[in-house]
C-alpha positions, 0 to 999 in steps of 0.5 A, a space after each residue: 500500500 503507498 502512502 496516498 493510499 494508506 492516506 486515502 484509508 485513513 480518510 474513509 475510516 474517519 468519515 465512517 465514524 461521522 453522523 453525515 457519512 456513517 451510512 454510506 457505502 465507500 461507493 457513495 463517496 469519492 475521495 481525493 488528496 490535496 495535500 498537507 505540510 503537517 495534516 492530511 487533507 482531502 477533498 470529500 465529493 457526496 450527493 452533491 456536496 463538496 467538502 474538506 476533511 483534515 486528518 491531524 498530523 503526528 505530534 501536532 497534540 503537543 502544541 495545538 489546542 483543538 478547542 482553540 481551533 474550532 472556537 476560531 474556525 467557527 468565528 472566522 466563518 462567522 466573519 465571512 472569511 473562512 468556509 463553515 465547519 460542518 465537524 469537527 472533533 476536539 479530542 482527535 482533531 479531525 474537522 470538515 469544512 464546506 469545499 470552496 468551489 472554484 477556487 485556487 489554492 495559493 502558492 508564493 507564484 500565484 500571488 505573482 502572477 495571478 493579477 490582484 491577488 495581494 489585494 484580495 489578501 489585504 481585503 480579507 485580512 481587513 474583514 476579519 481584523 474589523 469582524 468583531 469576532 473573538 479568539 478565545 486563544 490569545 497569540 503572545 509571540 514571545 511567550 510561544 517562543 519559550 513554548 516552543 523552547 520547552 518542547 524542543 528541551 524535551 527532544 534531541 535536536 540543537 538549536 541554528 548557532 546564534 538563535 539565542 543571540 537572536 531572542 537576546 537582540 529582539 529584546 529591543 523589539 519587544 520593548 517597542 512593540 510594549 510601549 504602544 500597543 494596538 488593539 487585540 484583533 482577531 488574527 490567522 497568524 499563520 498565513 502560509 500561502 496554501 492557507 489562501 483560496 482566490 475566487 478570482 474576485 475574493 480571497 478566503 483563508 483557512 487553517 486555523 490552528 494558530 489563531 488568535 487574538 493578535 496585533 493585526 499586523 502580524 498577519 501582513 508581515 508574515 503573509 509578505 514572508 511566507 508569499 516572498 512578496 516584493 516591495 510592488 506586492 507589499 504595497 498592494 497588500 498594504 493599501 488594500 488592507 490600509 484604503 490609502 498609506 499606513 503610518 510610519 509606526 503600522 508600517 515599521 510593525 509590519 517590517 517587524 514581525 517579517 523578522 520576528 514570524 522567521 525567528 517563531 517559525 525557526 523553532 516550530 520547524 525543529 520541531 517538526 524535524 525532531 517529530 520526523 515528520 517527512 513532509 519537507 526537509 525541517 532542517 534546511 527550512 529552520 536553517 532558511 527562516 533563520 538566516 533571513 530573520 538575522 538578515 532582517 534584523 541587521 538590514 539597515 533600515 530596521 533599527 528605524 523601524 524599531 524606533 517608529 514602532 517605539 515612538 507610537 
């Protein structure tokens, strides 16, 4: 059995156990797989009907709270940004959501060449930032840090050379982040690519595992990260989120948390490494969001935007 089939078994074994599904015949349902960094996901075709499931990757129960998730996943949908959740289970984490329908999964090249996509990103983080919806989970980058740190104690794998240097020089980052706090809104805080879906004329987001109550600017400067986003994507984005120019302290806060979302993601990545688990090479990915937070970090113009965010 390959590792798509075995996937596909352990799709159709999760549905059997749920009330929509438990009476079909494996004929009455087709299943196909879509992908996944660290959880399985597949498409569910039924009756009409379209739909995602995701299977929980291995060791995601040592840092996701599945009641976080599903409160977020349901208020998102609430705020018109992510497809409903038709279940989802709290002690396995297995959830289904509503397929949306001729859309385009996003990558780093898609929101390069696909005309407005940047845009359409800025939009919906504006929807949801301005949703009044609430996270129950609060997003605090620091102290996730020394969570991760913790796990990461309990495994054997070593820490990139200079990472404890690095969280010792964010210091001047957390000072300037404390001094003027924006209000708390609710926030992906994890906007890979893949996590986006183009209709073409709206942009809808999914997976939320990491969500949570957060300084909304965090999710544009780890969107511009995560999609490579050149200074031309950046502006779009920006003023499709802003309507017009941000102040120099939002825009200094967006540049901050580029360096800081790489300086997070290192550890989450040495964890999937010390997981084993095969989806990429967490390695070589700790080793690439590292390096491009100390050269962030070190790149001329950031101490400006430390001291913009500092001044308010």
């Amino acid at each position: 059995m390959t590792g798509d089939d075995k996937g596909i078994t352990q799709a159709r074994d999760a549905l059997k156990h749920m009330k929509l599904f438990w009476c079909l015949d494996d004929s009455d349902i087709e299943v196909t797989r879509l992908g996944g960094l660290t959880n399985l996901v597949f498409r569910v075709d039924h009756g009409g009907e379209q739909y995602v499931l995701r299977l929980p990757g291995k060791g995601t129960e040592e840092y996701i709270n599945r009641a976080n998730e599903e409160q977020a996943a349901r208020a998102a949908a609430k705020a018109g940004v992510s497809p409903d959740v038709v279940h989802f289970d709290k002690a396995t984490g297995v959830m289904v959501t509503r397929l949306i329908d001729d859309s385009v999964t996003m990558s780093p090249e898609k929101f390069k060449t696909i005309r407005g996509t940047p845009a359409r990103a800025g939009e919906a983080f504006r929807k949801l930032h301005t949703s009044g919806q609430t996270f129950n989970f609060r997003f605090e980058l620091f102290s996730m840090i020394d969570e991760y740190l913790k796990v990461l104690s309990t495994k054997d794998v070593s820490l990139p050379e200079g990472y404890d240097a690095a969280v010792k020089q964010a210091k001047t980052v957390r000072e300037a982040l404390a001094a003027h706090r924006l209000p708390l809104a609710p926030c992906h805080c994890d906007p890979l690519c893949e996590n986006f879906l183009d209709t073409g004329k709206r942009m809808w987001i999914v997976d939320w595992e990491y969500a949570g109550m957060n300084d909304p600017m965090w999710d544009l400067g780890d969107l511009s990260v995560e999609g490579e986003f050149s200074p031309v994507q950046d502006e779009e984005m920006i003023k499709a989120y802003f309507g017009g120019e941000p102040t120099a302290s939002e825009r200094g806060r967006i540049v901050i948390y580029k360096a800081m979302c790489d300086l997070l993601w290192t550890l989450w990545g040495l964890i999937q490494h010390a997981n084993k688990n095969p989806a990429d090479d967490f390695w070589a990915y700790s080793i690439k969001r590292f390096e491009r937070c100390k050269a962030l970090m070190a790149a001329p113009g950031f101490a400006g935007h430390v001291a913009a965010v500092k001044k308010g």
